[in-house]
N, C-alpha and C positions, 0 to 999 in steps of 0.2 A: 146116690149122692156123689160117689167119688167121679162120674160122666161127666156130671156138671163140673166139677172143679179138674177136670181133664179139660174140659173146653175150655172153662178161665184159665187155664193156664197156658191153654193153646193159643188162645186169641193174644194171649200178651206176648209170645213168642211170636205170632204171626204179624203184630203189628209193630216189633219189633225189627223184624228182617226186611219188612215193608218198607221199611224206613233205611235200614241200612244192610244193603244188600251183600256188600262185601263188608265182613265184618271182623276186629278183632278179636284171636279166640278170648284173650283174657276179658274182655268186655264180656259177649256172650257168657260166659262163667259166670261174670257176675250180676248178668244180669237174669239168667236160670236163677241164682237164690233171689234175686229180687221179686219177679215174678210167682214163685213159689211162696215166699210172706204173703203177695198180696192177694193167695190164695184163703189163706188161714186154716188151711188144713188142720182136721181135728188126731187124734192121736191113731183111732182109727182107720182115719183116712190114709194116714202115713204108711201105716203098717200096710193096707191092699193096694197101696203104690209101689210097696217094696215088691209085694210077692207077684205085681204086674213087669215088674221091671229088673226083677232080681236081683239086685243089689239095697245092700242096707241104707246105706248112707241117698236118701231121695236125692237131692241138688244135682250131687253127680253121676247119681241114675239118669238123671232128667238129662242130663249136658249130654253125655256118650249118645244117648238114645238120640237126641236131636242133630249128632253127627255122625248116627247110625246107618243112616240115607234111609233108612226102615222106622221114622220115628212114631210113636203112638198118637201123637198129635195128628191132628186133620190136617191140609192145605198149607202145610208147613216147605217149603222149597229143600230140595237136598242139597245139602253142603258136601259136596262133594270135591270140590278143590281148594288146594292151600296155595300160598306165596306168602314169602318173609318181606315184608316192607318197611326197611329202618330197623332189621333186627327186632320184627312183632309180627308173628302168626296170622296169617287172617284169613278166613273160612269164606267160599262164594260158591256159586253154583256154573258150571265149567260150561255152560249151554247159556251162558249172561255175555260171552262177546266181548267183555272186557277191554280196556285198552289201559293207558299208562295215565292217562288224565280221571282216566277212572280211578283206579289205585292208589293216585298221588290226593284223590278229594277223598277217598275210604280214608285214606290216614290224617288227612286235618279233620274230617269229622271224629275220629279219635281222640286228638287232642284237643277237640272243641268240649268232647266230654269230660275233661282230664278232672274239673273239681269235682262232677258230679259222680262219677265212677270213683273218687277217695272218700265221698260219703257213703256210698253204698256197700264198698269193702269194709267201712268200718263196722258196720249194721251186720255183712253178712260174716265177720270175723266173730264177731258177737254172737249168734247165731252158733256159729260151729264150738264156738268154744264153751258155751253153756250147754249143749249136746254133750261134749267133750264130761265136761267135769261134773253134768249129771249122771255120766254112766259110771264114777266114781264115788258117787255119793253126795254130792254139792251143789248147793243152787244158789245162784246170783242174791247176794246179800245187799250190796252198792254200787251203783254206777254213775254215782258221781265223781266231782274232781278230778276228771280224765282218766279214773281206773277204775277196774272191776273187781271188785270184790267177791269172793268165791266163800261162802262158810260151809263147812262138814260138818263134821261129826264128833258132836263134844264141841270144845271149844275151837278147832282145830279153823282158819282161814288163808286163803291166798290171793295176792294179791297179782293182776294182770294191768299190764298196760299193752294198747295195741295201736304199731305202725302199719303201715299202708304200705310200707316195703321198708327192705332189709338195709336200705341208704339212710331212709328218714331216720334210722334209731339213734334214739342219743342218750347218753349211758351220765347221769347224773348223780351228785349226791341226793340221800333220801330216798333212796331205790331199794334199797336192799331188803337181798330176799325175794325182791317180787320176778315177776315171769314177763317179759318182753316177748311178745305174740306178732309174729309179720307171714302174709303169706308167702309160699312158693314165689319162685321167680323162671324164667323159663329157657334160663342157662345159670349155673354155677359159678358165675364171674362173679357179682355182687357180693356173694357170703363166701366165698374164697376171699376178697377183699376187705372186709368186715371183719374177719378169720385174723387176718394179718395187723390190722391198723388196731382192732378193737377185744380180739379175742382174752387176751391176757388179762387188759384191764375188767372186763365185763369179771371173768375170773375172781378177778380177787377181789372185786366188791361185790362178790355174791350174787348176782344179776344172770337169771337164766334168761336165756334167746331160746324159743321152740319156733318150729316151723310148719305152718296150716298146709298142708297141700291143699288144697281147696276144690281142684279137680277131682282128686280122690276122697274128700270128708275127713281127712284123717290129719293127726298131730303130730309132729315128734320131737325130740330135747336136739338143737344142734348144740346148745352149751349150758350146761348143768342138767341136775338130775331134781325131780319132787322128793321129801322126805316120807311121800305117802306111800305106797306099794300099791295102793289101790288107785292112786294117778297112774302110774310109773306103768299098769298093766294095762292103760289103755290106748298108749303108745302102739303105732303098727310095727316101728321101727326100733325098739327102746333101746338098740346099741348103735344108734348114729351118732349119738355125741363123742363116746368114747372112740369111736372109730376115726371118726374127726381129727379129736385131739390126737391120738398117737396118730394120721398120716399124713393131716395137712401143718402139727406143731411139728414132725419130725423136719418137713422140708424147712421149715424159717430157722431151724437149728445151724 
């Protein structure tokens, strides 16, 4: 069974790159978890993707592998070269010829996707963050009213809202308490600046900001901490936030 959802998943990468040959990574990224939904992998099947691929967390097993230039897929192109265009990563294959008209249409076809790629970060933030808070014990209780809802154990809930990056977030009254979820970014300007402008306030109205890498499947607190220990230990990073605050609050002092 898992051959078969190896090749559906292949074919969606393949008709993927088919289409856009220079591509950007953070695109790619998200379109590996996309791909990988419309697999529908069953719990088993995860598990003998992991032990094909050695890494826990599938998506980002799946992404590294397919910029492996060795990937498990069939007929899949190696991505073997990068270039920054506009300050955005983008993966092609170095034997493609490329030229500058090339490059400059790779990046408006990026931003030709720009709504469709903030719906599918939201799906696959979703995605990682019920992963996330089922290895704590939790499972998605609500997802309405533009947040999610997490319940535990006993009465115990939390509540998530999730941006599409670290600029969209906006820190309101009726927040409090809950968890503001954005992914990775792919320099530290953005939440250095967020840091500055919004740190304090998110602070004192109780409002955690965590951060999905999404490359790697993993979460971590950049401001606040859970009062669960069973969240808190499934952090890969769980002293980012405090490291934060004492060295990026030291410099605004």
């Amino acid at each position: 069974m898992t051959d078969k959802k190896i090749e559906m998943i292949g074919g969606c990468l393949s008709a993927l790159l088919a289409e856009k040959e220079i591509i950007a990574r953070y695109e790619l990224l998200q379109r590996v978890y996309d791909c990988l939904r419309r697999a529908g992998l069953s719990a088993e099947e995860r598990d003998e993707l992991q032990r094909i691929l050695g890494k826990k967390h599938v998506p980002s097993a799946i992404f590294f592998n397919v910029l492996s230039g060795e990937p498990i897929f069939i007929n899949l192109p190696k991505l073997d070269s990068v270039m920054k265009i506009n300050d955005m990563i983008f993966h092609f294959v170095h034997t493609g010829s490329y030229t500058d008209p090339d490059f400059a249409l790779a990046f408006k076809k990026y931003q030709d996707s720009a709504e469709e790629l903030e719906g599918l970060v939201r799906l696959n933030l979703t995605d990682l963050l019920t992963e996330f808070m089922g290895r704590a014990g939790y499972a998605l209780a609500d997802g309405s009213s533009g947040k999610l809802t997490f319940a535990g154990p006993g009465d115990t809930s939390l509540d998530f809202r999730i941006f599409t990056s670290i600029q969209e977030v906006e820190l309101v009254e009726g927040k409090e308490g809950s968890v503001v979820i954005v992914p990775h970014a792919e320099s530290p300007g953005p939440f250095i600046s967020f840091f500055q402008e919004k740190g304090k306030e998110a602070e004192e109205g109780q409002i955690k900001v965590w951060v999905a890498n999404m490359e790697e499947g993993t979460i971590d607190p950049f401001i606040g901490y859970p009062k669960d220990m069973a969240i808190y230990r499934q952090f890969k990073n769980p002293r980012m936030a405090m490291m934060i605050k004492t060295n990026w609050g030291r410099r605004m002092e």
